[in-house]
C-alpha positions as protocol buffer text, in pm:
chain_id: "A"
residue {
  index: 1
  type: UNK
  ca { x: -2554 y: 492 z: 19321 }
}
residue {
  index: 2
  type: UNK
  ca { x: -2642 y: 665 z: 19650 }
}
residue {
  index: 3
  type: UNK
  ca { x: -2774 y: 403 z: 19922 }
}
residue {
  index: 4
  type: UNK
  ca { x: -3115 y: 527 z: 20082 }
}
residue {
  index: 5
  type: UNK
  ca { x: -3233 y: 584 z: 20420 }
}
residue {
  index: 6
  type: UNK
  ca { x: -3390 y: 255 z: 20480 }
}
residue {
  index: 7
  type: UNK
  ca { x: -3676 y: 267 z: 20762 }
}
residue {
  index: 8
  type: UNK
  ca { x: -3848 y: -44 z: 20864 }
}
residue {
  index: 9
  type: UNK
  ca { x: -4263 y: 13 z: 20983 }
}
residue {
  index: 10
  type: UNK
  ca { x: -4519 y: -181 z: 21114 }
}
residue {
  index: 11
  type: UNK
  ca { x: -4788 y: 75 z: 21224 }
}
residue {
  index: 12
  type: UNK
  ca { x: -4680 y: 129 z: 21586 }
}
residue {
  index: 13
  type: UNK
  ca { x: -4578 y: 440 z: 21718 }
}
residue {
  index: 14
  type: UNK
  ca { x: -4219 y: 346 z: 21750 }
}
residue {
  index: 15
  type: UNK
  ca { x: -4198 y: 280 z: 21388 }
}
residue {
  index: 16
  type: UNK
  ca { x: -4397 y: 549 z: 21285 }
}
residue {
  index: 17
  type: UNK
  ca { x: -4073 y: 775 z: 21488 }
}
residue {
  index: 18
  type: UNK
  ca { x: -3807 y: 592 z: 21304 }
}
residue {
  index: 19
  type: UNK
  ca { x: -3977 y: 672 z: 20983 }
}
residue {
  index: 20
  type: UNK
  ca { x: -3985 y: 1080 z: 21065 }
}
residue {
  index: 21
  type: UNK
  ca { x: -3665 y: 1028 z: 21183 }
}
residue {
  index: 22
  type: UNK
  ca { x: -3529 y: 848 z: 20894 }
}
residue {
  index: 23
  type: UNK
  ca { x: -3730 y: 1129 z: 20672 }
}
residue {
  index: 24
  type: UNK
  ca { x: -3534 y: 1421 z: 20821 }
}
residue {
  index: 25
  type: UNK
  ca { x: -3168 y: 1217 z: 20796 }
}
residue {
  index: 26
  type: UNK
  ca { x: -3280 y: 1147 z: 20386 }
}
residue {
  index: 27
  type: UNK
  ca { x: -3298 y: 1483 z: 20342 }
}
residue {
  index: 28
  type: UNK
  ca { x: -2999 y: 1610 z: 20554 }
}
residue {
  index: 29
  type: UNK
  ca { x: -2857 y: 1352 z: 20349 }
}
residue {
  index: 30
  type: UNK
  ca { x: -2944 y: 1431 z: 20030 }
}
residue {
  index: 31
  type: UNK
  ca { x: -3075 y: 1119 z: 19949 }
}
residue {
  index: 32
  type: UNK
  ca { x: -3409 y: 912 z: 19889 }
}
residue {
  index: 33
  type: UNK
  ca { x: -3616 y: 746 z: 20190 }
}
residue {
  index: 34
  type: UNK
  ca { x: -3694 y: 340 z: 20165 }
}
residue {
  index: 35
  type: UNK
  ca { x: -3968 y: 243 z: 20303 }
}
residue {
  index: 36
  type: UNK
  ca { x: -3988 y: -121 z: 20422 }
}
residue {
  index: 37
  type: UNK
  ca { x: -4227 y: -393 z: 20566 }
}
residue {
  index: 38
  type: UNK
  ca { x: -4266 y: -698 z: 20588 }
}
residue {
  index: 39
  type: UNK
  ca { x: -4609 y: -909 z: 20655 }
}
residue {
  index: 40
  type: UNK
  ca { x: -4772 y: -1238 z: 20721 }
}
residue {
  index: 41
  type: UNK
  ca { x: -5098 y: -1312 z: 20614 }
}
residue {
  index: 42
  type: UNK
  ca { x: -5344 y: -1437 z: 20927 }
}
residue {
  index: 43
  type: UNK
  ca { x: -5574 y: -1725 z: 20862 }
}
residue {
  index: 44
  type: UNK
  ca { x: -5901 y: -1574 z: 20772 }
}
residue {
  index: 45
  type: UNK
  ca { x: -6091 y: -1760 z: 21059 }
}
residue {
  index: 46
  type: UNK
  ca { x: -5920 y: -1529 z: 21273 }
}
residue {
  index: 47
  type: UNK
  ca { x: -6172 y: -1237 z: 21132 }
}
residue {
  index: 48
  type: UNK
  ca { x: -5869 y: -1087 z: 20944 }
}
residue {
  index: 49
  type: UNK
  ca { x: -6023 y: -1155 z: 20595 }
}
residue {
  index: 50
  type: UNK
  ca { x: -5879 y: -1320 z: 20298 }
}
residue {
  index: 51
  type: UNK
  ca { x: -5484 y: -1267 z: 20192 }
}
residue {
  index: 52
  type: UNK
  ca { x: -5601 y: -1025 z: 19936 }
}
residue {
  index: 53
  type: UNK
  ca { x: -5798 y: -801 z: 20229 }
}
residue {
  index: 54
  type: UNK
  ca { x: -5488 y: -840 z: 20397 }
}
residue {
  index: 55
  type: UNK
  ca { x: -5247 y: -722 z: 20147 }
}
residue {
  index: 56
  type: UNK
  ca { x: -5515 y: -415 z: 20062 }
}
residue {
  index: 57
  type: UNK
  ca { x: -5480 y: -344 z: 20430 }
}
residue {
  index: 58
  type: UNK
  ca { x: -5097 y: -330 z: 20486 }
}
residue {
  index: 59
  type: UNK
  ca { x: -5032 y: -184 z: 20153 }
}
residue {
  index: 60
  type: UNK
  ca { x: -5313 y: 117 z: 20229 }
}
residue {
  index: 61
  type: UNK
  ca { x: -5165 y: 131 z: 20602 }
}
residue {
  index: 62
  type: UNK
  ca { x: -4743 y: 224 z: 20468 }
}
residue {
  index: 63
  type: UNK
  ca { x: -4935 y: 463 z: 20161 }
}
residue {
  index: 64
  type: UNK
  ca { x: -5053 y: 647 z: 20440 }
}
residue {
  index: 65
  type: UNK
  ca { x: -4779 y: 627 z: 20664 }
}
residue {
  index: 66
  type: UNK
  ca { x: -4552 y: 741 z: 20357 }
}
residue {
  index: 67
  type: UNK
  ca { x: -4805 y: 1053 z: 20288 }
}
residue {
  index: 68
  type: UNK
  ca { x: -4751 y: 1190 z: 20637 }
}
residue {
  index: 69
  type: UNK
  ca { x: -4360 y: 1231 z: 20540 }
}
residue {
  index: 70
  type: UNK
  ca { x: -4385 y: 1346 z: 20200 }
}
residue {
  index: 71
  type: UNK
  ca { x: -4629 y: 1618 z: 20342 }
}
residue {
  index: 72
  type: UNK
  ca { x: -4324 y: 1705 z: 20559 }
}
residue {
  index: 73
  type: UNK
  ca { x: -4093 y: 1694 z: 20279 }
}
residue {
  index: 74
  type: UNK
  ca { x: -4221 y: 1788 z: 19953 }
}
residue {
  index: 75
  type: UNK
  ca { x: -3906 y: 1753 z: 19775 }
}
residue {
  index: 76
  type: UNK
  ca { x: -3812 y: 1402 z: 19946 }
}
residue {
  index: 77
  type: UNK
  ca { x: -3806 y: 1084 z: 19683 }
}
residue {
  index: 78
  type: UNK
  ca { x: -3994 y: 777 z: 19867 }
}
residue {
  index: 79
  type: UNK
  ca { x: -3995 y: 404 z: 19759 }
}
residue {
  index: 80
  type: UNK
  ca { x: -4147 y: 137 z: 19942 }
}
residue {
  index: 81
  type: UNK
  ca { x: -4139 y: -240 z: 19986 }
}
residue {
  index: 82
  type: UNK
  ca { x: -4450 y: -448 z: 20137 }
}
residue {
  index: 83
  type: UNK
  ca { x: -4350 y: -800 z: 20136 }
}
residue {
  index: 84
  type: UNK
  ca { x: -4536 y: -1085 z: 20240 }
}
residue {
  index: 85
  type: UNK
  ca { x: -4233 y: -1288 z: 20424 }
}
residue {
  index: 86
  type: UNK
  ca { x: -4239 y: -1549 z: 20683 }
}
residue {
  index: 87
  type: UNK
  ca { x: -3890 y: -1428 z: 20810 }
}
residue {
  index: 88
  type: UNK
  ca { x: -3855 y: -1080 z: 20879 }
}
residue {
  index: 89
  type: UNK
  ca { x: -3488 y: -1108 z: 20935 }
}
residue {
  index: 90
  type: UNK
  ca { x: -3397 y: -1168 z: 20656 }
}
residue {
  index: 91
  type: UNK
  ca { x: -3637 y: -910 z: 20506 }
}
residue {
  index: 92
  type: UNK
  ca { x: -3451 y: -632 z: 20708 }
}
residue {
  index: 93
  type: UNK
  ca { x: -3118 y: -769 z: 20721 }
}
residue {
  index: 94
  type: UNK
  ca { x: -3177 y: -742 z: 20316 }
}
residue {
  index: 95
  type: UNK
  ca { x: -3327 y: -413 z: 20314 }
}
residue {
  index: 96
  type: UNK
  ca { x: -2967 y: -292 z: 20559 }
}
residue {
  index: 97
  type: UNK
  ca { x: -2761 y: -451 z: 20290 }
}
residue {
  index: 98
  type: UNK
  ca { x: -2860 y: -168 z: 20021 }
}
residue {
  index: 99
  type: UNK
  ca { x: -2878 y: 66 z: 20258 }
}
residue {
  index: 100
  type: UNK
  ca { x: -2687 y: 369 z: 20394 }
}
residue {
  index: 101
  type: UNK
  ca { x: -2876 y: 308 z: 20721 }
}
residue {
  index: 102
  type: UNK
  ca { x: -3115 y: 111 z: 20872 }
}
residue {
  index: 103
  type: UNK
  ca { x: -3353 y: 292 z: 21089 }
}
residue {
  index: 104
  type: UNK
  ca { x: -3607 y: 96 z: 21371 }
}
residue {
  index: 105
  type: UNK
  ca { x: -3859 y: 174 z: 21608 }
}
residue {
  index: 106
  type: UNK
  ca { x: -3752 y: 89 z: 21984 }
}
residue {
  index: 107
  type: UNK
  ca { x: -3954 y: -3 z: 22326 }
}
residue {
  index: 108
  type: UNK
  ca { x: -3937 y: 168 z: 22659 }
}
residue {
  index: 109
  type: UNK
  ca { x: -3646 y: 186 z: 22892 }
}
residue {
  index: 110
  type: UNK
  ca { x: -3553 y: -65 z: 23109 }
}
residue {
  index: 111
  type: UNK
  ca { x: -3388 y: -429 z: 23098 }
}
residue {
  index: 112
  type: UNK
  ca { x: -3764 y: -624 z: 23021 }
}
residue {
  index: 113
  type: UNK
  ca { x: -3929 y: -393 z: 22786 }
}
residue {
  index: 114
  type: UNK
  ca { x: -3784 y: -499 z: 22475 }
}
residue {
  index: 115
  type: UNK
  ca { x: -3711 y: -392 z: 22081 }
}
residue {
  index: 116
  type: UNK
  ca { x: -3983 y: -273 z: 21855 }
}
residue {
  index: 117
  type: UNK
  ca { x: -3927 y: -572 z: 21693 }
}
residue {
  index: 118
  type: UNK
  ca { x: -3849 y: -761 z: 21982 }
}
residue {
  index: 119
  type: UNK
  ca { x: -3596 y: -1079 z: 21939 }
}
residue {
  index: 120
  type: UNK
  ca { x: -3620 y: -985 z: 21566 }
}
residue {
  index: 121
  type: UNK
  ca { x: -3496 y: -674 z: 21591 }
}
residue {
  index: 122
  type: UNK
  ca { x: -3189 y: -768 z: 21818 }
}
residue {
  index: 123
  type: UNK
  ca { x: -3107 y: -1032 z: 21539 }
}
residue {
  index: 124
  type: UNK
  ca { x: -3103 y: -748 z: 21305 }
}
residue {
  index: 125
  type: UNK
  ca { x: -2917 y: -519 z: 21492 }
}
residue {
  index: 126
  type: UNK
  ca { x: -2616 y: -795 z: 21536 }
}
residue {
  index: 127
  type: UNK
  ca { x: -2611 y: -916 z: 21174 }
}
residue {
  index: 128
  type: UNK
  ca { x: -2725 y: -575 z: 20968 }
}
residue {
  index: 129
  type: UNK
  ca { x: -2376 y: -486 z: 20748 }
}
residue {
  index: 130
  type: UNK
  ca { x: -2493 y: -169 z: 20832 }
}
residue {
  index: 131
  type: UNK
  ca { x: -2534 y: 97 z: 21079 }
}
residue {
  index: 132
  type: UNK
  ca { x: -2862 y: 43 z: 21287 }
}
residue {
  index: 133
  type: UNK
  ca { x: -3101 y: 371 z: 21442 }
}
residue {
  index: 134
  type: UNK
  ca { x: -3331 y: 318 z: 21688 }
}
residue {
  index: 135
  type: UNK
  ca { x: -3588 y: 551 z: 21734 }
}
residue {
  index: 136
  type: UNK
  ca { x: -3833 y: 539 z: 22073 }
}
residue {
  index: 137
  type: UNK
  ca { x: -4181 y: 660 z: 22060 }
}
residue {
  index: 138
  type: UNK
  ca { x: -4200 y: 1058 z: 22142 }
}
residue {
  index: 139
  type: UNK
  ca { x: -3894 y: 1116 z: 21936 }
}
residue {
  index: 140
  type: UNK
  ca { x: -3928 y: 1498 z: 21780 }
}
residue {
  index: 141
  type: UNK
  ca { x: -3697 y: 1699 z: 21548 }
}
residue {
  index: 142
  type: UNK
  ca { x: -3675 y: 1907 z: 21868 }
}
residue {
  index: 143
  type: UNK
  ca { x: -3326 y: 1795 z: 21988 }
}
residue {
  index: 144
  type: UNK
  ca { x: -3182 y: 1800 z: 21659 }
}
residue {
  index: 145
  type: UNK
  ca { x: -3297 y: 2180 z: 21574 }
}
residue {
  index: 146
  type: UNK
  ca { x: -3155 y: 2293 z: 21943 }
}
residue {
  index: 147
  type: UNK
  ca { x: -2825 y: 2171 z: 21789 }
}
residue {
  index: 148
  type: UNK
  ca { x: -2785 y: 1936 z: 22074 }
}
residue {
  index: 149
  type: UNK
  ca { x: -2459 y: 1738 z: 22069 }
}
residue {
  index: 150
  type: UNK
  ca { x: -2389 y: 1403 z: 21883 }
}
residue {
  index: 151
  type: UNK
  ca { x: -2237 y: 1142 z: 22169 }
}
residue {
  index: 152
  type: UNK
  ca { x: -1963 y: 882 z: 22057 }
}
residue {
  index: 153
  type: UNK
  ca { x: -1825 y: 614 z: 22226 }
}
residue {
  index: 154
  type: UNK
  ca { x: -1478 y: 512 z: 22170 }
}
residue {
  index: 155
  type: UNK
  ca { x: -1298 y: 197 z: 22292 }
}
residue {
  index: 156
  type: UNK
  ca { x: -1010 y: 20 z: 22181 }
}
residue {
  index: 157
  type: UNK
  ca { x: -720 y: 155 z: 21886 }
}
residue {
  index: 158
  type: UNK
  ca { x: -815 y: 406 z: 21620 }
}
residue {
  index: 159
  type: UNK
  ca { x: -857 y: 90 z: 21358 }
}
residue {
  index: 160
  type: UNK
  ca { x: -1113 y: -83 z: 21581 }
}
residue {
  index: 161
  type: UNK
  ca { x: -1320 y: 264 z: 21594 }
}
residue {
  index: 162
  type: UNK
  ca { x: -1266 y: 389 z: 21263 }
}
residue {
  index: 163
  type: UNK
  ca { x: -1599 y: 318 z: 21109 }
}
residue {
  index: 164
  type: UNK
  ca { x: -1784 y: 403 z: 21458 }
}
residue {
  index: 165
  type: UNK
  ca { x: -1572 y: 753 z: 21435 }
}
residue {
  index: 166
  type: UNK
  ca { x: -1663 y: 814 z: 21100 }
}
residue {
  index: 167
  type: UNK
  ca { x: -2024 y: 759 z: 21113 }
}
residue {
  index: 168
  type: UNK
  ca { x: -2019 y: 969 z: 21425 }
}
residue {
  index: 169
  type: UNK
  ca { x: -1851 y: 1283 z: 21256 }
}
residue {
  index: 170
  type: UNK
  ca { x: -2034 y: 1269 z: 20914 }
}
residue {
  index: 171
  type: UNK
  ca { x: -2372 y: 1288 z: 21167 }
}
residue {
  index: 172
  type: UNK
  ca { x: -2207 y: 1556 z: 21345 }
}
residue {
  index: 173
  type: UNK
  ca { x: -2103 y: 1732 z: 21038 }
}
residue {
  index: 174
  type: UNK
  ca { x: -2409 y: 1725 z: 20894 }
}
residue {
  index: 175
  type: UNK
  ca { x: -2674 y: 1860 z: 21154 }
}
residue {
  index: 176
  type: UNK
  ca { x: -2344 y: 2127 z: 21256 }
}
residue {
  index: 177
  type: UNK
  ca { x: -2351 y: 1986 z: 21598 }
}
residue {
  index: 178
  type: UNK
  ca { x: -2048 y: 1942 z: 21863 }
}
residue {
  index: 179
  type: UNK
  ca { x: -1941 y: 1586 z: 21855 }
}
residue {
  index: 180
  type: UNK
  ca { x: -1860 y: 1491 z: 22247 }
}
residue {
  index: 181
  type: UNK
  ca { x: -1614 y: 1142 z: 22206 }
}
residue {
  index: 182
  type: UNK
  ca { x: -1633 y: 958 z: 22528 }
}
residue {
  index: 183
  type: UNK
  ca { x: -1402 y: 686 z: 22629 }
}
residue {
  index: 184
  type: UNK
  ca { x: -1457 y: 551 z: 22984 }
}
residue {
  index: 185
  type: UNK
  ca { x: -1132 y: 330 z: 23191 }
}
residue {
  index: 186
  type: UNK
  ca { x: -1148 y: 127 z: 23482 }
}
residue {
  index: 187
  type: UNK
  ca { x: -869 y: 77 z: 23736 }
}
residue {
  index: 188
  type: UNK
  ca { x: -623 y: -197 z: 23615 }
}
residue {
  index: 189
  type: UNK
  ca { x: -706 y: -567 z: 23591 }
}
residue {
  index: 190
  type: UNK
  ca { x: -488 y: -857 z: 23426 }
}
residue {
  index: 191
  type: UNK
  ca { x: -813 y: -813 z: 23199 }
}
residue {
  index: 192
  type: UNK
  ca { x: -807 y: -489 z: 23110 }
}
residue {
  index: 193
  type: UNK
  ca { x: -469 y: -400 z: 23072 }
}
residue {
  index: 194
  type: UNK
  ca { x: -177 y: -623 z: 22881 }
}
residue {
  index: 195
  type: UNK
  ca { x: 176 y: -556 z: 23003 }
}
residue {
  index: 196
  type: UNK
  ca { x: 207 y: -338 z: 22713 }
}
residue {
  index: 197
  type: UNK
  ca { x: -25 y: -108 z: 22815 }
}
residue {
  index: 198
  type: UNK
  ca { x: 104 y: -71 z: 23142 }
}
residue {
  index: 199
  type: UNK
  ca { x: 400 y: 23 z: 22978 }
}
residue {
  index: 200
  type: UNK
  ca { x: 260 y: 276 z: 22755 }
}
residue {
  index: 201
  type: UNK
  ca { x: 54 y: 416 z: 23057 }
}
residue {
  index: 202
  type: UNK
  ca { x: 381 y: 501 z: 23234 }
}
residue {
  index: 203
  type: UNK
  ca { x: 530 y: 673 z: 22972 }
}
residue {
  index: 204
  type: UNK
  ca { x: 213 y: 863 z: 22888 }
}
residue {
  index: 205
  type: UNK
  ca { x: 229 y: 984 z: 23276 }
}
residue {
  index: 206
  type: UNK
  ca { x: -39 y: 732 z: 23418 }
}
residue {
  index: 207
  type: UNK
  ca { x: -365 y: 543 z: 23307 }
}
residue {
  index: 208
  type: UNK
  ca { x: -593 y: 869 z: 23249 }
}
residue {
  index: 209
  type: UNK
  ca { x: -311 y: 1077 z: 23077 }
}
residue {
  index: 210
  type: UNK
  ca { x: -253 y: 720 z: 22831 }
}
residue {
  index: 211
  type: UNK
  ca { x: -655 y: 731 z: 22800 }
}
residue {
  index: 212
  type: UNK
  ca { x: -666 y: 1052 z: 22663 }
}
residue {
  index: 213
  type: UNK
  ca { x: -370 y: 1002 z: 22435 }
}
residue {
  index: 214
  type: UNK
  ca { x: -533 y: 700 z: 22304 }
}
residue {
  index: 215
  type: UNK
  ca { x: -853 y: 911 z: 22264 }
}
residue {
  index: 216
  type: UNK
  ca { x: -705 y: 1170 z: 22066 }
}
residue {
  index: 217
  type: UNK
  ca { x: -526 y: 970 z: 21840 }
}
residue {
  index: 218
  type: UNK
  ca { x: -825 y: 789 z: 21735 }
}
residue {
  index: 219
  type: UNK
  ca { x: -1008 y: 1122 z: 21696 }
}
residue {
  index: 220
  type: UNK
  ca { x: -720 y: 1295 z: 21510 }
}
residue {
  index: 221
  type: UNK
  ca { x: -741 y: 1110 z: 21152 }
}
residue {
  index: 222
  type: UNK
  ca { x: -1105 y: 1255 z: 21140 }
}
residue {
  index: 223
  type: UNK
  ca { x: -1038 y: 1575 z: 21266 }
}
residue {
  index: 224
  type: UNK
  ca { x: -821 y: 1660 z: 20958 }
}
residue {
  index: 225
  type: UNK
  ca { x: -1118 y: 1514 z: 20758 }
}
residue {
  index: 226
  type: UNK
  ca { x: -1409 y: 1712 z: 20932 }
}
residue {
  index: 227
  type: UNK
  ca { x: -1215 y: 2023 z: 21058 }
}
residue {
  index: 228
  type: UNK
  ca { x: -1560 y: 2224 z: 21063 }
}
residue {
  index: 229
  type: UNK
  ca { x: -1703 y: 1988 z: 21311 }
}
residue {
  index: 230
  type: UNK
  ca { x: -1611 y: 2131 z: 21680 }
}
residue {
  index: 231
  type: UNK
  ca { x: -1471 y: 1755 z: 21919 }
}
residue {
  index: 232
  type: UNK
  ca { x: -1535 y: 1770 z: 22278 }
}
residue {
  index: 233
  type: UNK
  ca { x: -1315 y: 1466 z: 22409 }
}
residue {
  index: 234
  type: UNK
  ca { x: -1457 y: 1280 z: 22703 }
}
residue {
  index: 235
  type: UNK
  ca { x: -1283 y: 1056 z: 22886 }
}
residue {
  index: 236
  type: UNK
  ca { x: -1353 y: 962 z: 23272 }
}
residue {
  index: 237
  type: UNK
  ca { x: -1305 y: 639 z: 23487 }
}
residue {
  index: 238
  type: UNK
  ca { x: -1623 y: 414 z: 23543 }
}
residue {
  index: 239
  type: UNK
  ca { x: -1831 y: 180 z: 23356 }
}
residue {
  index: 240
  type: UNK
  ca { x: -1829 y: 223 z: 22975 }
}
residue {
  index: 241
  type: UNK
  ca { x: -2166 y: 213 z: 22937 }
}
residue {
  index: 242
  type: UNK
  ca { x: -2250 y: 448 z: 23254 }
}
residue {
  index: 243
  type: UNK
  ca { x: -2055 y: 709 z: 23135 }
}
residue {
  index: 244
  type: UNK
  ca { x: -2172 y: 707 z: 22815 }
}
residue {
  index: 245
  type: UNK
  ca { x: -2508 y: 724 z: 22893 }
}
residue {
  index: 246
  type: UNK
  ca { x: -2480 y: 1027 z: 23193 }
}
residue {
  index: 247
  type: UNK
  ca { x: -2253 y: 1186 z: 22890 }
}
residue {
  index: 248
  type: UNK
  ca { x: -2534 y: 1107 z: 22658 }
}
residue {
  index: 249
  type: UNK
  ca { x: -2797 y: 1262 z: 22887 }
}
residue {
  index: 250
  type: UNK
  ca { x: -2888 y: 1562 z: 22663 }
}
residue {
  index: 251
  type: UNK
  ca { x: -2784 y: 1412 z: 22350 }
}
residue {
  index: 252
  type: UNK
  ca { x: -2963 y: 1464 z: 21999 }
}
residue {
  index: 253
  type: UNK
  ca { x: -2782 y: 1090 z: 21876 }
}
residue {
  index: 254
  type: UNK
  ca { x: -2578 y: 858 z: 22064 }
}
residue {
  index: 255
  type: UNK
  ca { x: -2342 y: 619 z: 21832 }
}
residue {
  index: 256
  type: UNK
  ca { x: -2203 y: 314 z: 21946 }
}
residue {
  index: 257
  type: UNK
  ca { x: -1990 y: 33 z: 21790 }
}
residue {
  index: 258
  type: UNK
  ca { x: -2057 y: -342 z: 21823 }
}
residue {
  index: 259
  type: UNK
  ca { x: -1889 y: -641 z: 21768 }
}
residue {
  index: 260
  type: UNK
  ca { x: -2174 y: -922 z: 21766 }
}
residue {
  index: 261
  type: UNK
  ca { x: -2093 y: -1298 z: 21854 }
}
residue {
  index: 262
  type: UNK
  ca { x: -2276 y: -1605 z: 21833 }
}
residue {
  index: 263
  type: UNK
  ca { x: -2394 y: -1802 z: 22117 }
}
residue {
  index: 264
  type: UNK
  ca { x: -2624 y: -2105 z: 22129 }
}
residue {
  index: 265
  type: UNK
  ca { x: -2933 y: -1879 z: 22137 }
}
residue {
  index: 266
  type: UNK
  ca { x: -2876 y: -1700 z: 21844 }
}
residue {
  index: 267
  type: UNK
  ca { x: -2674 y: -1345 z: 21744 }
}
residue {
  index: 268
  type: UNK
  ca { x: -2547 y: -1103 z: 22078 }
}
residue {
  index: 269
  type: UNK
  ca { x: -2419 y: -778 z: 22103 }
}
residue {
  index: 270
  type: UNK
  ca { x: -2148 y: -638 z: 22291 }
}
residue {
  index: 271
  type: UNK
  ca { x: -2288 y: -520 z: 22656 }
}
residue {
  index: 272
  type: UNK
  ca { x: -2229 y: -133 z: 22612 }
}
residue {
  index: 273
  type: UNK
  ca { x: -2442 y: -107 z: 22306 }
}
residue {
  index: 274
  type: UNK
  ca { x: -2688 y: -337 z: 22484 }
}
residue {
  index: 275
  type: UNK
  ca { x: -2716 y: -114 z: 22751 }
}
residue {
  index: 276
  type: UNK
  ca { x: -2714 y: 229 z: 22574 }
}
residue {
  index: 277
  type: UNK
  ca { x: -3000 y: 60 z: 22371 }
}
residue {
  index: 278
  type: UNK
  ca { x: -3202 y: 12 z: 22660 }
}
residue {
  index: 279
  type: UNK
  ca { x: -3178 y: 305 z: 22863 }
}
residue {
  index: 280
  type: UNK
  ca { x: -3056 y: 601 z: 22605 }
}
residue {
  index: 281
  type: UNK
  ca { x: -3348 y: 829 z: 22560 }
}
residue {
  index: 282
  type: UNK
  ca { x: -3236 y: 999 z: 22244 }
}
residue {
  index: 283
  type: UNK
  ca { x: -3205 y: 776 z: 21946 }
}
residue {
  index: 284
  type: UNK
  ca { x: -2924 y: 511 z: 21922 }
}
residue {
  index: 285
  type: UNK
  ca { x: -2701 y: 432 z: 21609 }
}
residue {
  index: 286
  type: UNK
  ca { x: -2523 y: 99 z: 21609 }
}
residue {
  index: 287
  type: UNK
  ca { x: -2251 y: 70 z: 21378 }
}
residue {
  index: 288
  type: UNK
  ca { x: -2073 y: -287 z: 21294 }
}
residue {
  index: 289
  type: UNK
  ca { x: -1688 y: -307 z: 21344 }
}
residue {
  index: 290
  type: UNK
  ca { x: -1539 y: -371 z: 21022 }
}
């Protein structure tokens, strides 16, 4: 069976993006939108009304959200989920599990402003099996019919970046858009380098030339499988996240990888994708290393 685009509302303008964005990638797609959200009923001294008012409310409030997309897309198949659920992680992290993506609403720029779904949403973003979109506020359909360019980032050997790659070119391939593959280097550390990559760095003719070698060879696999799909490769010296975000300037979709680890506070991801969340002003998909 085909997984859906899975978007996750709650009203807010920022949802209310992710869901026309999700709408438009269903029916690139060729495939149904899910609608999800979850809910918890307020105590009805707060004026809210009883748990069925409640319910009424929520379930009238996604109806109508869903009737503004199918307006836009006639031919689009919707299903929904309102579920009353005192952890919305799980909910979501659920709802990504059947899903081809998972597709969120996102805050303003800037280290303080946070997720849509604030610590929530970060939780889902570093446990979801599944590629993540987030979607700010403002987001139109603008960038995508101007054919602007899909932005990957690429780090480490083609294995580690396989499922980032191939996310990146069946987006590409799909909205006919130039895929730009951008893999930033740094001057060598004892951290960033190993002895064999020095190595392999002098044979290739220095650090950049062994950059872009790596680069292509990560991009070449999916090449061969996308040969329609026209590759712009990227690669410059600075901060991996810097230089994917000035390369990711004019972007219709920037994709990222992430490795997430576990700390004492819960669920992290790595610091590029962090970053690129923060500050990308296109929409942001975060795909999970395999």
């Amino acid at each position: 069976m085909t997984r859906p685009i899975t978007a996750g509302v709650d009203g807010t303008e920022e949802s209310l993006a992710a869901l026309a964005w999700a709408a438009r990638e269903a029916v690139r797609r060729e495939t149904a939108l899910h609608v999800v959200h979850a809910w918890r009923a307020e105590p009805d001294s707060a004026g809210a009304g009883d748990r069925g008012a409640q319910e009424r409310w929520v379930r009238d409030a996604v109806a109508e959200s869903v009737r503004t997309v199918t307006g836009r897309h006639p031919g689009l198949a919707v299903s929904t989920d309102v579920t009353e659920a005192d952890d919305a992680v799980a909910v979501l992290l659920a709802a990504a599990a059947d899903a081809r993506t998972l597709v969120l609403g996102s805050r303003g720029h800037g280290a303080v402003v946070g997720f849509l779904l604030g610590s929530v949403g970060q939780q889902v973003i570093a446990e979801a099996p599944r590629p993540v979109v987030l979607v700010r506020a403002g987001d139109e359909a603008a960038a995508e019919a101007a054919g602007r360019e899909v932005v990957v980032g690429q780090q480490g050997d083609p294995e580690d970046s396989a499922d980032v790659m191939g996310f990146a070119f069946e987006a590409a391939a799909a909205r006919g858009a130039t895929l730009r593959a951008v893999r930033a280097w740094t001057l060598p550390t004892v951290f960033t380098y190993s002895p064999g990559s020095m190595r392999l760095a002098d044979e290739a003719g220095g650090l950049e030339q062994y950059e872009k070698k790596a680069l292509g060879e990560a991009l070449g696999p999916w090449r061969e499988r996308f040969p329609d799909v026209r590759v712009v490769e990227h690669v410059e010296m600075g901060s991996a996240g810097q230089v994917l975000l000035e390369a990711a300037a004019h972007a219709q979709l920037t994709v990222v990888g992430r490795r997430a680890r576990r700390t004492a506070v819960g669920a992290r991801i790595g610091s590029v994708a962090h970053g690129v969340l923060h500050h990308a002003a296109c929409p942001v998909a975060v795909v999970p290393h395999a």
